[in-house]
Phi, psi and omega in degrees: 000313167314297182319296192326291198289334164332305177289339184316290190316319181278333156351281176309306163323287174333311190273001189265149223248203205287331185291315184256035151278325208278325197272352147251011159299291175307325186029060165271116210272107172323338167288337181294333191259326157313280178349285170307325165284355182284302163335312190300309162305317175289320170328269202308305159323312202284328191302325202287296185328292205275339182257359190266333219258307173305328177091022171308116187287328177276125145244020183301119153353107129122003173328204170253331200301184182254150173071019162313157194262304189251040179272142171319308177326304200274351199248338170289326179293316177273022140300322184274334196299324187273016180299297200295303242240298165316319198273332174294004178266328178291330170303293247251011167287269179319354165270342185262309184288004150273010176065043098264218176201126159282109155228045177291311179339324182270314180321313178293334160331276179325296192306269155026257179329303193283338174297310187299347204258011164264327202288269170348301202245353170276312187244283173331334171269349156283009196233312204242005187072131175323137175075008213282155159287339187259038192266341180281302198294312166275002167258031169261301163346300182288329263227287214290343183273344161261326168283304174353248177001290185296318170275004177278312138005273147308317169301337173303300186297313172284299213301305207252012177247346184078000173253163214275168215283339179303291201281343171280312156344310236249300177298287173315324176311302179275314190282306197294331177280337170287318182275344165317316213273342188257011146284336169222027201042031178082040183268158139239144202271098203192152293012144136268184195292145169290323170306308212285334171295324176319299208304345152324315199103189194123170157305317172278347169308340223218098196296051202331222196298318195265322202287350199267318168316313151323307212260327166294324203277312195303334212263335185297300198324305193295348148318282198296341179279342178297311193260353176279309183306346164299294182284321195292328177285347175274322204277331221270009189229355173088001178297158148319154214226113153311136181314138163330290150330294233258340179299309202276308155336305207252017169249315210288332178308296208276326157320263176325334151316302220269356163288286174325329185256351171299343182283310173337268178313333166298311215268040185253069202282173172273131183297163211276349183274346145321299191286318207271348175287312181316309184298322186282317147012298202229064185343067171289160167260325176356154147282152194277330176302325170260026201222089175264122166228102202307138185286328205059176177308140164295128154301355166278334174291286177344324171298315174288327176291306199280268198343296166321327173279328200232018174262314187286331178305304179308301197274003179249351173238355198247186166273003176241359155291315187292325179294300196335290198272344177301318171289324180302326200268310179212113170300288209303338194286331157351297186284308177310319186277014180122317177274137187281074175328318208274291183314316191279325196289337168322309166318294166296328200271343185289317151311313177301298154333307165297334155300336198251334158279002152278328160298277189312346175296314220258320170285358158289315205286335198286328180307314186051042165188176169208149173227158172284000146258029167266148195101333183285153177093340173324315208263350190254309193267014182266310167323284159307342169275332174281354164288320170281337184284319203134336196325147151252150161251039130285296199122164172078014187219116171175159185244180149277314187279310206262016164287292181293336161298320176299312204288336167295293184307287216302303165329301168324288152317314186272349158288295178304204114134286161303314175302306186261013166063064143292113164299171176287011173263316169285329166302352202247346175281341194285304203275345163305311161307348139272338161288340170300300201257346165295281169313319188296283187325318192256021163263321179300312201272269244278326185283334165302316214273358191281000000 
């Protein structure tokens, strides 16, 4: 009987074709290489787009004309532009893949948001003088301590009152956009703290060249630290072992991703009407004319990246990552085994809060003001970016990475979109239609999968 499946198996091997040996060599999840070619497509379309349309001699990647799509200007702005959006999308994996749905999120941005920038520019300086250094530092402390709150809140009401995460969200959605406009009567609120604006991004925003080089070379080390640390826990528990070749493929691939894009992020120098603000500042003699200075990473990108690293950790190494999809795949079976499905979901909807006041942390400073409409529409592109990422919403399925990815296409759609001059009406129709087709996709898939 051994002999039989053996042959079966090598039978089987034989007949599968060049693609799916690598990719099961490799164990690279093919919807992720979905993602990416799309992504790839939207790039490249909108450049193509942008470039017949602009009237442009050039149509090559990465041309010089102004409004290239995949010129270094547009593509460091839409890292930072997709920051805000990505790390609520790493909450909002875990609200879904537990079967539910948050469509609270931007409101609470807003609300967030309009606190820290009363807390900054209303009350602290008054206590502690303008400019004072910890005043950025207690309204981000305050800012992540009110979304806490508030979504721990909301997890109290589904988990221990029974109502369902749709109609409080839903509710939260309404209330939190009202105490937004009735915390300053729908004033806006600006200046913020100088510190607290760096967090934004920007030319001052930005941990420019060497440091962006610095930060690449450590995430190479950690790639390779990864995957040695990987194989070394499959030999040492007896799991299956990746081909080498494919160990070395999926090191030199992800090295070579975090090298581009810090060259990606160098070549983005500062306008020149910046550096001549610099110059005179810090009474250079240079000419402003000989004086290149690199952005490097946006610290809204570095937030999304550290969120994303410690987002994946939490849900692939700890134990409150493992109740997380166990409840997702089968609540009840959970509760038999033990696990308190209420605390945790508490938990999740109290995380999903904290994230959305570190989102709104990023997007009052990049604005370097808040209103009370900041954040709508928001609960539409979080959704859809963990939907487009792999999220299911049958529950018990979902990434981090293809979350922050999603989040990237969804960016994307609405930058290009802007660029080549789609009203908001068709933008807004467009990304409903993908969110639409995004679930049509991952119900075809789940049924394949069967």
């Amino acid at each position: 009987m051994s002999d039989k499946k053996q042959t079966h198996g090598a039978a089987r091997a034989e007949n599968e074709g060049a693609l799916t040996r690598f990719l099961r060599a490799t164990e690279i999840d093919v919807r992720l290489l979905g993602m990416i070619g799309a992504l790839a497509l939207i790039w490249i379309g909108f450049d193509l787009y942008a470039a017949i349309a602009l009237g442009r001699d050039s149509i090559l990647v990465g041309g010089s004309g102004a409004g290239a799509f995949l010129s270094p200007r547009n593509l460091w702005n839409l890292s930072v532009q997709t920051a805000s959006i990505g790390v609520m999308a790493t909450g909002m994996v875990l609200i879904i893949v537990t079967r539910h749905i948050d469509l609270s999120v931007g409101s609470i941005l807003g609300f967030c948001a309009m606190s820290m920038a009363i807390l900054q520019v209303w009350v602290l300086p008054e206590y502690l003088g303008l400019g004072h250094p910890s005043i950025w530092i207690i309204t981000v402390i305050f800012g992540l301590i009110v979304g806490t709150l508030i979504g721990g809140f909301h997890g109290f009401l589904v988990a221990y009152l029974g109502i369902p995460a749709f109609i409080v969200t839903l509710g939260g959605l309404l209330v939190w956009r009202g105490a937004a406009f009735l915390l300053a009567r729908g004033e806006t609120i600006s200046p913020v703290d100088s510190t607290f604006q760096l967090l934004g991004g920007g030319p001052y925003g930005s941990v420019g060249f060497w440091a962006s080089w610095i930060i690449g070379i450590i995430a190479c080390i950690g790639i390779i630290a990864m995957l040695y640390m990987g194989r070394h826990q499959r030999k040492r528990f007896k799991f299956p072992l990746r081909p080498m070749w494919a160990e070395v493929l999926l090191a030199i691939a992800g090295c070579g991703l975090t090298i581009g894009f810090v060259a990606l992020v160098n070549s983005y120098p500062w306008p020149k009407g910046i550096v001549r603000q610099y110059v005179a500042a810090n009474n250079i003699q240079t000419p402003v004319e000989d004086i290149v200075i690199a952005h490097g990473f946006a610290i809204p990108v570095l937030i999304l990246l550290a969120v994303g690293i410690l987002m994946t950790f939490l849900t692939s190494r700890t134990r409150f990552g493992r109740y997380v999809f166990a409840i997702g795949g089968n609540p009840e079976a959970a509760e038999l085994a033990g696990i308190n499905t209420k605390w945790v979901t508490v938990k999740i909807f109290a995380l999903m809060g904290f994230l959305c006041g570190l989102s709104a942390v990023i997007a009052s400073a990049r604005l370097n003001s808040a209103t009370n409409n900041l954040g709508t529409l928001d609960e539409l592109y979080v959704i859809a970016a963990a939907v487009i990422g792999g999220t299911s919403f049958a529950g018990g399925i979902g990434t981090i990475y293809g979350a922050i990815l999603g989040a990237i296409v969804m960016q994307s759609l609405q930058t290009g979109m802007v660029l080549i001059g789609f009203d908001a009406a068709i933008q807004q129709m467009v990304v409903g239609s993908v969110l639409v087709v995004a679930v049509w996709l991952d119900t075809m898939y789940r049924r394949r999968a069967k």
